[in-house]
CHARMM-style PDB file with segment names, atoms N, HN, CA, C and O in Angstrom:
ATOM      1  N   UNK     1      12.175   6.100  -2.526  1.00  0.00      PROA
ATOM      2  CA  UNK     1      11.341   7.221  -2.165  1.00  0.00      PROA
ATOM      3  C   UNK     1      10.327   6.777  -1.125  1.00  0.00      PROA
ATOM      4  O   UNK     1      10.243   5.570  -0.901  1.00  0.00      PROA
ATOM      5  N   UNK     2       9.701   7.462  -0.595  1.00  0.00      PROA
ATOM      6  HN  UNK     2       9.769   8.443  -0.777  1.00  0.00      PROA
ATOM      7  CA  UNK     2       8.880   7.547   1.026  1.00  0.00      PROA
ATOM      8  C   UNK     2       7.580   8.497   0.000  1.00  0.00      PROA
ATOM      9  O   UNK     2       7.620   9.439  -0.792  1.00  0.00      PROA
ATOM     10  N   UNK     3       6.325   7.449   0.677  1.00  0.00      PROA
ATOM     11  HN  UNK     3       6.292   6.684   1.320  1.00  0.00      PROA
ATOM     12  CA  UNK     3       4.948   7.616  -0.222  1.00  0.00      PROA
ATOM     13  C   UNK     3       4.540   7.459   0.881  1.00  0.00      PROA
ATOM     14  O   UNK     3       5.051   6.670   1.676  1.00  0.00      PROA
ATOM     15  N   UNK     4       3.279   8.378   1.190  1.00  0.00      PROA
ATOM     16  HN  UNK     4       2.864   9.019   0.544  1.00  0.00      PROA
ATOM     17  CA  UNK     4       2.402   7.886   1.825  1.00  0.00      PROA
ATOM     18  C   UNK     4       1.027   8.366   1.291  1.00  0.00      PROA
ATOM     19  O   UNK     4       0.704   9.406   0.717  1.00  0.00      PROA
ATOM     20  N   UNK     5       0.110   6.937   1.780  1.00  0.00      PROA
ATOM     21  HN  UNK     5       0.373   6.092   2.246  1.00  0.00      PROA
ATOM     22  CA  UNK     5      -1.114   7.349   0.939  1.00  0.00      PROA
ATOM     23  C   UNK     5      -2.041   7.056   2.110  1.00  0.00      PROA
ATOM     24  O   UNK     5      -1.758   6.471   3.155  1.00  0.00      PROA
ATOM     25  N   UNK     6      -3.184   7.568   1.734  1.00  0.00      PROA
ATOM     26  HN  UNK     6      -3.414   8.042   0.884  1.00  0.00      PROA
ATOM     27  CA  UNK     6      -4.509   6.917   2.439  1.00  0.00      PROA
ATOM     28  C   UNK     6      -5.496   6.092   1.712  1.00  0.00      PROA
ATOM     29  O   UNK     6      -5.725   6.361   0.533  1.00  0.00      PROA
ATOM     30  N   UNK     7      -6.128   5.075   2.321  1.00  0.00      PROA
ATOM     31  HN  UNK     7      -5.942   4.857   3.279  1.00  0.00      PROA
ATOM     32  CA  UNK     7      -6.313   3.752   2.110  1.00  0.00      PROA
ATOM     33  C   UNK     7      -7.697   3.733   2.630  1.00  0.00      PROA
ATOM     34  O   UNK     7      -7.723   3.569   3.849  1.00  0.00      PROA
ATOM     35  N   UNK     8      -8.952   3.861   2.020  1.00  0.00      PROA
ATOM     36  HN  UNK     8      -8.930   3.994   1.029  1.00  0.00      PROA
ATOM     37  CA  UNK     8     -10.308   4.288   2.862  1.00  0.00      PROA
ATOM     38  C   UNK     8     -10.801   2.679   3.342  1.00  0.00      PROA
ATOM     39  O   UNK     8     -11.418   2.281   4.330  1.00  0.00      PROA
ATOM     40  N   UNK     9     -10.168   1.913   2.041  1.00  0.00      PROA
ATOM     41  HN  UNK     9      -9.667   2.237   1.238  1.00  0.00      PROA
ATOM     42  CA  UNK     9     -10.709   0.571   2.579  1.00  0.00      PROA
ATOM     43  C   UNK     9     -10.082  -0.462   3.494  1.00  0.00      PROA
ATOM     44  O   UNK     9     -10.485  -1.529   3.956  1.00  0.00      PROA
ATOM     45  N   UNK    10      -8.789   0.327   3.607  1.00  0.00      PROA
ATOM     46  HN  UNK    10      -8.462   1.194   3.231  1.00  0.00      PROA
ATOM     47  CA  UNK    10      -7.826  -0.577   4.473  1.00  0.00      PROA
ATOM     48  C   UNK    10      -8.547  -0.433   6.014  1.00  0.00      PROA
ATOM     49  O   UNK    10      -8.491   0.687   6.522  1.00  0.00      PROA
ATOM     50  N   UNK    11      -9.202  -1.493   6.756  1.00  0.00      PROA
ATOM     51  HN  UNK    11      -9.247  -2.403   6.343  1.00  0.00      PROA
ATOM     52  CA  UNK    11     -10.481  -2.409   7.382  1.00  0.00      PROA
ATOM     53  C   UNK    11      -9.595  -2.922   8.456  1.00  0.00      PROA
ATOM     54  O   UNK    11      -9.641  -2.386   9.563  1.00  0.00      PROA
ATOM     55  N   UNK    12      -8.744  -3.973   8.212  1.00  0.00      PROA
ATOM     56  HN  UNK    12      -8.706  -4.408   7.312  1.00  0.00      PROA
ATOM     57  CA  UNK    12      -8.409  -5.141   9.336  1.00  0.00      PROA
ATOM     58  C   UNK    12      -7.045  -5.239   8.554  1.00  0.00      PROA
ATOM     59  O   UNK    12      -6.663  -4.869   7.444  1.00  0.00      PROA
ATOM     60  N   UNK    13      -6.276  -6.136  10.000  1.00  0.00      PROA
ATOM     61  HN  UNK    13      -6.587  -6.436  10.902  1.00  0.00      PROA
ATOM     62  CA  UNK    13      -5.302  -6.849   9.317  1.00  0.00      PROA
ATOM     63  C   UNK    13      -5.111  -7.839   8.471  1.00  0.00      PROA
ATOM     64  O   UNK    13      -3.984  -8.336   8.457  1.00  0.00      PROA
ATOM     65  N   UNK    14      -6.188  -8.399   7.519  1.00  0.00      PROA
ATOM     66  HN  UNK    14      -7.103  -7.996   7.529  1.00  0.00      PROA
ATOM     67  CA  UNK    14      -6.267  -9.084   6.763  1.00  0.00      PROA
ATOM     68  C   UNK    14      -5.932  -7.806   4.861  1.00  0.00      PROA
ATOM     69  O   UNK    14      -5.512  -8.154   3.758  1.00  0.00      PROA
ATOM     70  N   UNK    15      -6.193  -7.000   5.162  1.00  0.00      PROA
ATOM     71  HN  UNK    15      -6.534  -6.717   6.058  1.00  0.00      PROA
ATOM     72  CA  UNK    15      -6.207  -5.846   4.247  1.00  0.00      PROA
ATOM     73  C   UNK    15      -4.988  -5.387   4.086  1.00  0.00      PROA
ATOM     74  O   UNK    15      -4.582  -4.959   3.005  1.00  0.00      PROA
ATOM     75  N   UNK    16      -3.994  -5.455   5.604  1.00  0.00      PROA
ATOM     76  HN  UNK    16      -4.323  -5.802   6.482  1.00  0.00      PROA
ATOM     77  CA  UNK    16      -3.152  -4.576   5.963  1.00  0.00      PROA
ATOM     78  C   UNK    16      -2.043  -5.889   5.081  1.00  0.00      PROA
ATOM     79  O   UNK    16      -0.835  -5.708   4.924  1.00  0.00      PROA
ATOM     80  N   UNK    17      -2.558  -6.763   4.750  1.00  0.00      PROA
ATOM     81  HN  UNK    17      -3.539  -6.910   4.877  1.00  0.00      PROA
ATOM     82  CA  UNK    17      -2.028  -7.942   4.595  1.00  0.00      PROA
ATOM     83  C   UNK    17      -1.589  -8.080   2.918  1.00  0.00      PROA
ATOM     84  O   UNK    17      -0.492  -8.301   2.405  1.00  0.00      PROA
ATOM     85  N   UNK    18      -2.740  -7.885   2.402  1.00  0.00      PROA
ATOM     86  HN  UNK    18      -3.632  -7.706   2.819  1.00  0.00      PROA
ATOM     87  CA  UNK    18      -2.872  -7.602   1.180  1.00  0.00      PROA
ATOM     88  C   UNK    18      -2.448  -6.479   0.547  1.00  0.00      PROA
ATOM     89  O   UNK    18      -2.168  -6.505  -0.651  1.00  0.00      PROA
ATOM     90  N   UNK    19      -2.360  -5.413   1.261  1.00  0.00      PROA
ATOM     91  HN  UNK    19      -2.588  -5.392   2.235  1.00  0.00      PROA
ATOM     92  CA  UNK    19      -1.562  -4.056   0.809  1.00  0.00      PROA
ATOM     93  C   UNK    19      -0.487  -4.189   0.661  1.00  0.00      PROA
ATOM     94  O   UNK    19       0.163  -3.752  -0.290  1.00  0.00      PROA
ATOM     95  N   UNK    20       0.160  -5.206   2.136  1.00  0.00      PROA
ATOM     96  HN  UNK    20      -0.367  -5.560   2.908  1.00  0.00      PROA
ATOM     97  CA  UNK    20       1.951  -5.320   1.728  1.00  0.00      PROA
ATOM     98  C   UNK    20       2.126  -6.213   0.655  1.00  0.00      PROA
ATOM     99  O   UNK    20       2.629  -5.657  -0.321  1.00  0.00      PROA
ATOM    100  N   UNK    21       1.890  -7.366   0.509  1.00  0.00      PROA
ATOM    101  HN  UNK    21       1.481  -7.818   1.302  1.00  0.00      PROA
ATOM    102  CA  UNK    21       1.776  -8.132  -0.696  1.00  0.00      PROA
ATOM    103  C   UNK    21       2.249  -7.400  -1.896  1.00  0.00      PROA
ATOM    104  O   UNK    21       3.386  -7.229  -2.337  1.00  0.00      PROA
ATOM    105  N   UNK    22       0.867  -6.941  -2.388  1.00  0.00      PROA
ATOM    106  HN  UNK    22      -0.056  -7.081  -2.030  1.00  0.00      PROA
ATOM    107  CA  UNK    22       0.897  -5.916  -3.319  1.00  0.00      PROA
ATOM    108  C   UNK    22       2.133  -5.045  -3.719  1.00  0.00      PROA
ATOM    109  O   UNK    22       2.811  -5.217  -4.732  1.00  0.00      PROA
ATOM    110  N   UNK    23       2.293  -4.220  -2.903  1.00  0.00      PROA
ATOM    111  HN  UNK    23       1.742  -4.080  -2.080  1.00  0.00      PROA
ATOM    112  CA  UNK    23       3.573  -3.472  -2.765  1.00  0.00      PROA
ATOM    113  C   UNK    23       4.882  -4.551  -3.032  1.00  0.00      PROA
ATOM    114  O   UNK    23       5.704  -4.340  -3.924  1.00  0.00      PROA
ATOM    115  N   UNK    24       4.948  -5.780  -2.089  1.00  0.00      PROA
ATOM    116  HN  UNK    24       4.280  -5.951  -1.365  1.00  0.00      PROA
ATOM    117  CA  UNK    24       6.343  -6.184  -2.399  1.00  0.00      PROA
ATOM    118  C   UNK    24       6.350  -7.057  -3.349  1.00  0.00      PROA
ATOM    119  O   UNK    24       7.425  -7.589  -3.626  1.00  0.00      PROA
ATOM    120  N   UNK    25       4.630  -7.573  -4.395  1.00  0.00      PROA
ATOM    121  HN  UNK    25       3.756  -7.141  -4.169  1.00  0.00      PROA
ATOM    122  CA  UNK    25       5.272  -8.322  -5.820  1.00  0.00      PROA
ATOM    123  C   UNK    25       5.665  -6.953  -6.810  1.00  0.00      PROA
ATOM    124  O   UNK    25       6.127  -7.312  -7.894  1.00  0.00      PROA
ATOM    125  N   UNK    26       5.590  -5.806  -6.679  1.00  0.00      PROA
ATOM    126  HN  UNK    26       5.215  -5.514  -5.799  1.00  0.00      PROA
ATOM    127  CA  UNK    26       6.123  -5.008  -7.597  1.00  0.00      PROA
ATOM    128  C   UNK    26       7.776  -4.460  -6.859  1.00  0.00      PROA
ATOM    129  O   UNK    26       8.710  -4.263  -7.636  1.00  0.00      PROA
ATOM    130  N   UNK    27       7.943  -4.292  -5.581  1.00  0.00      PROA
ATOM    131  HN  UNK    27       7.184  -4.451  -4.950  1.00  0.00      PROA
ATOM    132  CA  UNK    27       9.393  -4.439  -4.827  1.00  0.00      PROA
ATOM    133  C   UNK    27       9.843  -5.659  -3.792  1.00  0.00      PROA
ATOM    134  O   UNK    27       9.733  -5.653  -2.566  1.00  0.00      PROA
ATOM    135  N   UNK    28      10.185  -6.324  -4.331  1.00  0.00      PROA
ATOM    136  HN  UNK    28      10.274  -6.329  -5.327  1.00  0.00      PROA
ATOM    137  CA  UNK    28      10.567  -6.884  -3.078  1.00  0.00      PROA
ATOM    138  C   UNK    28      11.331  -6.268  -1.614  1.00  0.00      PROA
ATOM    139  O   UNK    28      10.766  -6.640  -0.586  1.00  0.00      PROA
ATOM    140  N   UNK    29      12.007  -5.771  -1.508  1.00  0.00      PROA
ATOM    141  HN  UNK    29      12.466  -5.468  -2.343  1.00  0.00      PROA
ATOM    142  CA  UNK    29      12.596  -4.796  -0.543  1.00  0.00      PROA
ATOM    143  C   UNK    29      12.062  -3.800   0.131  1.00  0.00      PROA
ATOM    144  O   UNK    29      12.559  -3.301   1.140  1.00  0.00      PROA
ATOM    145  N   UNK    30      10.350  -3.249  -0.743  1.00  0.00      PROA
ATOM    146  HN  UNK    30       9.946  -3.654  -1.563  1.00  0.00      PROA
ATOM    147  CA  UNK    30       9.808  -2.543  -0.150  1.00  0.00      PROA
ATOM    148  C   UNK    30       9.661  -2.436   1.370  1.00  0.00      PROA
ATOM    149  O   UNK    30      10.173  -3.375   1.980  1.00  0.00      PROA
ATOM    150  N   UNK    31       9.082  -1.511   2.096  1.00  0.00      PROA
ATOM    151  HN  UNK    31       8.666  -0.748   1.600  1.00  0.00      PROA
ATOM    152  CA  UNK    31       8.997  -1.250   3.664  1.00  0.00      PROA
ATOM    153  C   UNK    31       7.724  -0.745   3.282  1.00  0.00      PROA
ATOM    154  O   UNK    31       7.482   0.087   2.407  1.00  0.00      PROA
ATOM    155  N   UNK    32       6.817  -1.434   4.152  1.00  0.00      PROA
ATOM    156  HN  UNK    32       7.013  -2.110   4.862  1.00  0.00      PROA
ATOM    157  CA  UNK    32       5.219  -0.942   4.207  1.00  0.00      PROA
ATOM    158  C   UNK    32       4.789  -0.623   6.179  1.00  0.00      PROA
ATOM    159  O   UNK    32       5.117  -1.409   7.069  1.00  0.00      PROA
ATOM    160  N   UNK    33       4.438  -0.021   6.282  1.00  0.00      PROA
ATOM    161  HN  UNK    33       4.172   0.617   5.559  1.00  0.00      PROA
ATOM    162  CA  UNK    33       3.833   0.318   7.749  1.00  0.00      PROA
ATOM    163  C   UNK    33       2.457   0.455   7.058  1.00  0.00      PROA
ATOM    164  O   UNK    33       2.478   1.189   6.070  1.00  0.00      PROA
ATOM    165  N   UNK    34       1.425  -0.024   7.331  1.00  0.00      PROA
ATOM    166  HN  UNK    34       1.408  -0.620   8.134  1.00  0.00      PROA
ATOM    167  CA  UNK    34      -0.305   0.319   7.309  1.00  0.00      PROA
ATOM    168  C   UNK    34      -1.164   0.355   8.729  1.00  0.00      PROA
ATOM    169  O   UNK    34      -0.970  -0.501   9.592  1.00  0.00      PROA
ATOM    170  N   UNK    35      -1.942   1.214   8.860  1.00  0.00      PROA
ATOM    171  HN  UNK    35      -2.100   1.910   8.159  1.00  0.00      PROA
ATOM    172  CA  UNK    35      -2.683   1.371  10.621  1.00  0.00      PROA
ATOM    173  C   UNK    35      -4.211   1.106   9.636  1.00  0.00      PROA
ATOM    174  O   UNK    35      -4.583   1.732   8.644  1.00  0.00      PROA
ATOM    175  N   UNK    36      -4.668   0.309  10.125  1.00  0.00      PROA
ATOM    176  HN  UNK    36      -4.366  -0.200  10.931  1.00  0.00      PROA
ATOM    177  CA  UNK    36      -6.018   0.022   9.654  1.00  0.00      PROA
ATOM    178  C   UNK    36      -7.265   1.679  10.461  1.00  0.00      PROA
ATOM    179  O   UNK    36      -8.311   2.214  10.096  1.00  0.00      PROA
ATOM    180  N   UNK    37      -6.586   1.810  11.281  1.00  0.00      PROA
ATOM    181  HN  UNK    37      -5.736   1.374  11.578  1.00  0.00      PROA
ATOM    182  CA  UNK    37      -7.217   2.739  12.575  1.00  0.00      PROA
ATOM    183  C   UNK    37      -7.560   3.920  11.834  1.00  0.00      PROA
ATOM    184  O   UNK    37      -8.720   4.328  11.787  1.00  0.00      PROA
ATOM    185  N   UNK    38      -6.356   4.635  11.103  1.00  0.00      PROA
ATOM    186  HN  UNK    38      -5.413   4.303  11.141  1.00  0.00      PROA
ATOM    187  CA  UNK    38      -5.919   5.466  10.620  1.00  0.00      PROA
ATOM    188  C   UNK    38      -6.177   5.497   9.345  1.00  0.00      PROA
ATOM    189  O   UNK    38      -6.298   6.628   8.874  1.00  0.00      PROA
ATOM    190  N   UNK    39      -6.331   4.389   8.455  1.00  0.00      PROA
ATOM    191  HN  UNK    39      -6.233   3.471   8.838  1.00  0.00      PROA
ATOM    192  CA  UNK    39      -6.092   4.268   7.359  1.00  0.00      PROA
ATOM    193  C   UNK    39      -4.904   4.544   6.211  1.00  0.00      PROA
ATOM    194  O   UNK    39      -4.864   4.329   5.000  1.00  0.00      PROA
ATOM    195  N   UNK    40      -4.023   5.080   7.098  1.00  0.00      PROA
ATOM    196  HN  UNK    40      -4.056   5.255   8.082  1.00  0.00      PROA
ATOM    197  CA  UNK    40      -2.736   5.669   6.519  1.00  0.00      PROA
ATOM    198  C   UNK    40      -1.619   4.235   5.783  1.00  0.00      PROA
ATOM    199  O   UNK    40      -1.870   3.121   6.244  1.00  0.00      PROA
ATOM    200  N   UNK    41      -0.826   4.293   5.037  1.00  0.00      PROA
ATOM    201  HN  UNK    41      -0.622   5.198   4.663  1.00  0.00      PROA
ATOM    202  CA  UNK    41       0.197   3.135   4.617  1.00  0.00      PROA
ATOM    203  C   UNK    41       0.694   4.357   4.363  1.00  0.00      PROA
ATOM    204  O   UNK    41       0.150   5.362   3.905  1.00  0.00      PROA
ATOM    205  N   UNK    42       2.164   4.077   4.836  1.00  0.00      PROA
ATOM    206  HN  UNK    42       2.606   3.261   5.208  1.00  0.00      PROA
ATOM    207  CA  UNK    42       3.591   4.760   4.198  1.00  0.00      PROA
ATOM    208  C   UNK    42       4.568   3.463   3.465  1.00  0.00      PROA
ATOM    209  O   UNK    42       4.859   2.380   3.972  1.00  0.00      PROA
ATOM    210  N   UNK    43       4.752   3.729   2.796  1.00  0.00      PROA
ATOM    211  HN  UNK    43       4.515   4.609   2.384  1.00  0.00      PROA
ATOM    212  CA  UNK    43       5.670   3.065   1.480  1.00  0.00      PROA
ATOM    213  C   UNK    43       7.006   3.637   1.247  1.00  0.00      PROA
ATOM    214  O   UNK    43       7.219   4.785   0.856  1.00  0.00      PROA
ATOM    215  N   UNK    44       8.006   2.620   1.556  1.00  0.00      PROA
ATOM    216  HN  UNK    44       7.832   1.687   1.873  1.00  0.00      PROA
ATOM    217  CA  UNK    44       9.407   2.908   1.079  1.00  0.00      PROA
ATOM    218  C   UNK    44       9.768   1.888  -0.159  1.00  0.00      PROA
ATOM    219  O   UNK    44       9.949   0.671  -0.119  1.00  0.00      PROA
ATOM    220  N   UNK    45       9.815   2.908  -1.407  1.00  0.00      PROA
ATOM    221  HN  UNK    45       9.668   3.896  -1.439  1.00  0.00      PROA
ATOM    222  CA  UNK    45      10.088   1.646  -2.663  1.00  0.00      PROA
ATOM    223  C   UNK    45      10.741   2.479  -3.557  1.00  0.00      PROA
ATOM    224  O   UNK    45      10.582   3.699  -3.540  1.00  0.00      PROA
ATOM    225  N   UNK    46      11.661   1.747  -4.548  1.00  0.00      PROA
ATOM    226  HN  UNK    46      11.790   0.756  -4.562  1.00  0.00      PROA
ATOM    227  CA  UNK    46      11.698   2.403  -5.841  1.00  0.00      PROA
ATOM    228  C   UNK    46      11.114   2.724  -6.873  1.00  0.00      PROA
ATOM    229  O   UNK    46      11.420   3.454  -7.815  1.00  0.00      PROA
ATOM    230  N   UNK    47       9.627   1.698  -6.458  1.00  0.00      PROA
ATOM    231  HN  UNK    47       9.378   1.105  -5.692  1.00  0.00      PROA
ATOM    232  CA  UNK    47       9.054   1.688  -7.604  1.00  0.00      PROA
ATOM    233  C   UNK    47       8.389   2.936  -7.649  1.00  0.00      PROA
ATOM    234  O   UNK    47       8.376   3.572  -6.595  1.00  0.00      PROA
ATOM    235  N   UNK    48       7.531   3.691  -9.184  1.00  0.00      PROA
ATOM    236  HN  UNK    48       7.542   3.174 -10.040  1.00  0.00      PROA
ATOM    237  CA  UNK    48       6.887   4.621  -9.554  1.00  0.00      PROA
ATOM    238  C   UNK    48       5.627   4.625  -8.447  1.00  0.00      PROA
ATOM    239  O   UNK    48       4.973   3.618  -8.177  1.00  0.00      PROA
ATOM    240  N   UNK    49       5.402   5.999  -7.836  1.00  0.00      PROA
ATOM    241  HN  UNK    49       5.933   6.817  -8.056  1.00  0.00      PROA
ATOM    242  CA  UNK    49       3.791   6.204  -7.211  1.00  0.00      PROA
ATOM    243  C   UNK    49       2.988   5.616  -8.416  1.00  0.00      PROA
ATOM    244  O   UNK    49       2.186   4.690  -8.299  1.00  0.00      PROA
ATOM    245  N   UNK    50       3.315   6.303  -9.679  1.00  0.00      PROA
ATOM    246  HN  UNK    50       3.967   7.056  -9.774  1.00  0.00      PROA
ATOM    247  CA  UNK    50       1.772   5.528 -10.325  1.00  0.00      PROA
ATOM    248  C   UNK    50       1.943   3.921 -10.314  1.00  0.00      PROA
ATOM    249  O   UNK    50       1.127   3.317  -9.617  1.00  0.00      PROA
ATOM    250  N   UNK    51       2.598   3.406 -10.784  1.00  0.00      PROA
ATOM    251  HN  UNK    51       3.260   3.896 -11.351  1.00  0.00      PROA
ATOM    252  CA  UNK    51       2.781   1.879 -10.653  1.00  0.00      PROA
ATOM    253  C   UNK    51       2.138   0.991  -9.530  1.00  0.00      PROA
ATOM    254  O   UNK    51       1.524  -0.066  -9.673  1.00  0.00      PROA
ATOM    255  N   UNK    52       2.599   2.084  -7.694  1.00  0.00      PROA
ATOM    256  HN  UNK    52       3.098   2.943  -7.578  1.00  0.00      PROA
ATOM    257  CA  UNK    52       1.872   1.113  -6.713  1.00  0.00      PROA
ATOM    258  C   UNK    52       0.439   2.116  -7.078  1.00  0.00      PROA
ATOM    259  O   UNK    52      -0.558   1.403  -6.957  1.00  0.00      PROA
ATOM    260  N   UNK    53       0.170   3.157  -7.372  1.00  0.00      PROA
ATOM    261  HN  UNK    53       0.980   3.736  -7.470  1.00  0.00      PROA
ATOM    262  CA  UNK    53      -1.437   3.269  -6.901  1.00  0.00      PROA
ATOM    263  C   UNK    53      -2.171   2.346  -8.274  1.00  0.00      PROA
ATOM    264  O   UNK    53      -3.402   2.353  -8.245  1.00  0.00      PROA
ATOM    265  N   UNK    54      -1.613   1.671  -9.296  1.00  0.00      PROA
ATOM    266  HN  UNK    54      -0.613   1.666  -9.320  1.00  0.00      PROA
ATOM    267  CA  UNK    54      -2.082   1.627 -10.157  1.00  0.00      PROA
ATOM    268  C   UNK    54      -2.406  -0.233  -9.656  1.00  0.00      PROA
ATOM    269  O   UNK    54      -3.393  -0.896  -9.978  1.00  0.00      PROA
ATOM    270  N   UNK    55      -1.241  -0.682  -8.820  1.00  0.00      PROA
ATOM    271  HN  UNK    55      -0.440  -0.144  -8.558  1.00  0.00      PROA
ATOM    272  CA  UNK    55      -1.057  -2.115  -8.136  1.00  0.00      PROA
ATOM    273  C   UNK    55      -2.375  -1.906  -7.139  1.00  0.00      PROA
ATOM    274  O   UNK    55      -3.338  -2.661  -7.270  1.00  0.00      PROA
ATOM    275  N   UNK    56      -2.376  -1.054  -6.332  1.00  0.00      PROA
ATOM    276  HN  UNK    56      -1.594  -0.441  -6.226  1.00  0.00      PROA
ATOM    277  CA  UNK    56      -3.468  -1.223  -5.044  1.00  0.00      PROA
ATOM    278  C   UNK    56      -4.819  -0.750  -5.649  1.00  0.00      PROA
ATOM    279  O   UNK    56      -5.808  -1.080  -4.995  1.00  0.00      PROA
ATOM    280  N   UNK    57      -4.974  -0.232  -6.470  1.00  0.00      PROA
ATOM    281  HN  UNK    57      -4.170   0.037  -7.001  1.00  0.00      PROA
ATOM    282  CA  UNK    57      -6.427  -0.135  -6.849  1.00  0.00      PROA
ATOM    283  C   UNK    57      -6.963  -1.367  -8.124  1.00  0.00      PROA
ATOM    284  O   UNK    57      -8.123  -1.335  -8.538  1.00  0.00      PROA
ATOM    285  N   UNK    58      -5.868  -2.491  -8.685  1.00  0.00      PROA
ATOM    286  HN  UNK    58      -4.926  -2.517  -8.349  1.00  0.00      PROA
ATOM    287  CA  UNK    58      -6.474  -3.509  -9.037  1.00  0.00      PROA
ATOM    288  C   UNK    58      -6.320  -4.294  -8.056  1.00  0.00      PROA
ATOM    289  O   UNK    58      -6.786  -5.433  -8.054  1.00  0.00      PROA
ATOM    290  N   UNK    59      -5.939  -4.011  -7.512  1.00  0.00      PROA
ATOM    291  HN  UNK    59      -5.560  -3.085  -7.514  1.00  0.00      PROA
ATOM    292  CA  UNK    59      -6.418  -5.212  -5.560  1.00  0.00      PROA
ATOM    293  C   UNK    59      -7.119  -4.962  -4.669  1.00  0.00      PROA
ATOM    294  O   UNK    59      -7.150  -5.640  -3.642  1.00  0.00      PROA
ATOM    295  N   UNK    60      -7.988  -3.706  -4.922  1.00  0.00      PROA
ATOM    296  HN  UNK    60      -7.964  -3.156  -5.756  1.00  0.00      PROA
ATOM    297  CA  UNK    60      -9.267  -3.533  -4.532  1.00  0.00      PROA
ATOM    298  C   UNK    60      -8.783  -2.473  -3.498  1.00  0.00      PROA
ATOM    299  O   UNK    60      -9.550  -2.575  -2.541  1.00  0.00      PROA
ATOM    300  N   UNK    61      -7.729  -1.366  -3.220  1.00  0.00      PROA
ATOM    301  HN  UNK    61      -7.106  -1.283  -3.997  1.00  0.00      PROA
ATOM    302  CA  UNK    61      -7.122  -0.659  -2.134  1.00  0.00      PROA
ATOM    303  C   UNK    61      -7.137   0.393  -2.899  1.00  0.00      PROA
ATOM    304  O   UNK    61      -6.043   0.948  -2.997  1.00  0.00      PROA
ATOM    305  N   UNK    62      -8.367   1.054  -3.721  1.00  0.00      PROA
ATOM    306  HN  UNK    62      -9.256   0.603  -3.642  1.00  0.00      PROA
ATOM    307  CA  UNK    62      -7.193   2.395  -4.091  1.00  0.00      PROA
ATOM    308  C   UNK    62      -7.087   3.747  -3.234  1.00  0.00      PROA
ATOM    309  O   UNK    62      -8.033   4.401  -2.795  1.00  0.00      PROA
ATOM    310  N   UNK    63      -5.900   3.980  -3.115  1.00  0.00      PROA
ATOM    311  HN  UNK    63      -5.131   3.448  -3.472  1.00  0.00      PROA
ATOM    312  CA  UNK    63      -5.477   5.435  -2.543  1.00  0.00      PROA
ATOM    313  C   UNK    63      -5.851   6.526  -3.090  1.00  0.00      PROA
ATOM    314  O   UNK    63      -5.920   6.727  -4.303  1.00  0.00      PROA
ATOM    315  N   UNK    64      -6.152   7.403  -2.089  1.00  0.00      PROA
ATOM    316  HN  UNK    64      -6.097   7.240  -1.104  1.00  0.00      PROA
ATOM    317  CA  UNK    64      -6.276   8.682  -2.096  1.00  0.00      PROA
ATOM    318  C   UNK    64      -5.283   9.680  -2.091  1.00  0.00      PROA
ATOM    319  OT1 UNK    64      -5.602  10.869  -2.099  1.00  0.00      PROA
TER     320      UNK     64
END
């Protein structure tokens, strides 16, 4: 499935860094695009929306 969220704290590419992380210890295969500019991340995964918003907001990213 294709998620996209907004990310108020996603800052720099050091963030943009840590978001994919995140995303691929719960998928490995995941596809992450993040624009720090924008704040936008789109997510291609199998895993559950609640699962990654539940992953990026104990890593300090939570979505909106």
């Amino acid at each position: 499935m294709t998620l996209e969220f907004t990310i108020p704290k996603l800052a720099c590419s050091a963030c943009v860094e840590t978001v994919t992380t995140t995303v691929r210890d719960l998928d490995a295969n995941a596809e992450v695009q993040a624009d720090p500019t924008t704040k936008q991340v789109l997510i291609v995964s199998t895993t559950p929306e609640t699962d990654l918003r539940q992953a990026l907001t104990a890593a300090g990213y939570p979505p909106t």
